[in-house]
C-alpha positions as CSV (number, residue, x, y, z in Angstrom):
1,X,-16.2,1.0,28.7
2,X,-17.0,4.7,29.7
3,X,-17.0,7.5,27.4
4,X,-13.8,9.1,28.5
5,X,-12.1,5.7,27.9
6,X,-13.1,5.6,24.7
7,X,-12.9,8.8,23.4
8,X,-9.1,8.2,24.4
9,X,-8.5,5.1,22.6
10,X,-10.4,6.7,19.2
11,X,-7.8,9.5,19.3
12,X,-5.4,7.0,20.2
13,X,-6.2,5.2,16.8
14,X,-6.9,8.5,14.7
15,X,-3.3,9.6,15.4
16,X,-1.9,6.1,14.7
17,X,-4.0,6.4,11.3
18,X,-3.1,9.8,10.2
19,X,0.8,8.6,10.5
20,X,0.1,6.2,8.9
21,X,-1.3,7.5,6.0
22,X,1.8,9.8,5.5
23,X,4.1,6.5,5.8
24,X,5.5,5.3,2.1
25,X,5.6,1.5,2.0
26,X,8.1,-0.5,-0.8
27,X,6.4,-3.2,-2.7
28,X,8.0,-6.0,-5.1
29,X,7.2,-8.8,-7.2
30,X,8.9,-11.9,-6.7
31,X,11.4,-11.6,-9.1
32,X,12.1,-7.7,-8.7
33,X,10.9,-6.6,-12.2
34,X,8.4,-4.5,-10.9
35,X,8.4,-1.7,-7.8
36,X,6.0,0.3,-6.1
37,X,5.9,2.7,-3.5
38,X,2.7,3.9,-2.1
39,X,1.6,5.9,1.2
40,X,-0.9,4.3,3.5
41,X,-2.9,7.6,2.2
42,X,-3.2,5.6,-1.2
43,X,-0.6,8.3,-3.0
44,X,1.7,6.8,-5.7
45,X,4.9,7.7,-4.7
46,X,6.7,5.9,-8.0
47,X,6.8,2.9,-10.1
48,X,10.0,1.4,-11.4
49,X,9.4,-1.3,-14.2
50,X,13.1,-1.2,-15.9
51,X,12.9,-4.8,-15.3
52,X,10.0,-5.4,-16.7
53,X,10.5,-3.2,-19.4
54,X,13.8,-5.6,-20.1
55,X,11.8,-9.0,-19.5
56,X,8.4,-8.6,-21.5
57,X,10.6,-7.3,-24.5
58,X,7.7,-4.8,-25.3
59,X,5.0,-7.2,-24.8
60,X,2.4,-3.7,-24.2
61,X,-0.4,-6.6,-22.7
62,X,1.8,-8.4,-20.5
63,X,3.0,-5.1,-19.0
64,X,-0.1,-3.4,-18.2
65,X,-1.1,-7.0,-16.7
66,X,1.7,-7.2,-14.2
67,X,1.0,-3.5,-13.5
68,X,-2.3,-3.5,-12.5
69,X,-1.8,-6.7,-10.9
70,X,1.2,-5.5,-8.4
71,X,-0.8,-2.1,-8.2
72,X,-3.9,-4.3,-6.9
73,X,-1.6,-6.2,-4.6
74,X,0.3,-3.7,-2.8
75,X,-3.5,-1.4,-2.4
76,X,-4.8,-4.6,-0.6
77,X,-1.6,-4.7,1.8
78,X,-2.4,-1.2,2.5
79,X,-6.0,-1.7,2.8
80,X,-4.8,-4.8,5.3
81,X,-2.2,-3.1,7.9
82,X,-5.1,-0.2,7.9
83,X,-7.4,-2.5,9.2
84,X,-4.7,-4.1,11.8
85,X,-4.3,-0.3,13.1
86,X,-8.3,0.4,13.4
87,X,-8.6,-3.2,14.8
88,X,-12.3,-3.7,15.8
89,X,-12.6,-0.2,17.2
């Protein structure tokens, strides 16, 4: 591949990336009691845990564990359709 070729497919990719990054992406547990959106920049945009809040019935261990989980969960999606974008470039 010649240089111009591929100095055109990098921009190609760093444009793709940098709307990507501004993009907000929705994130749910199974049963809806906990919701995240986050940019493909890695910004928390807001968490709703009403549902949780309801189910756990103040259970403060069991709420910072499904937190952290979904957290860790929708940052490894992210991490995931940044990689698709990059591909092997």
């Amino acid at each position: 591949m010649d240089m111009k070729r591929m100095l055109a497919q990098a921009q190609v990719i760093q444009g793709k990336l940098t709307k990507f990054k501004k993009e907000e992406f929705t994130f749910s547990d199974i049963d809806g009691l906990v919701k995240i959106i986050i940019t493909g920049g890695r910004k928390l945009v807001s968490i709703n845990i009403e549902g949780l809040l309801k189910e756990a019935e103040n259970d403060y261990s069991s709420i910072n564990d499904m937190l952290q989980t979904e957290l860790n969960k929708a940052l490894k999606k992210i991490d995931e359709k940044e990689k698709n974008i990059a591909g092997n470039f």
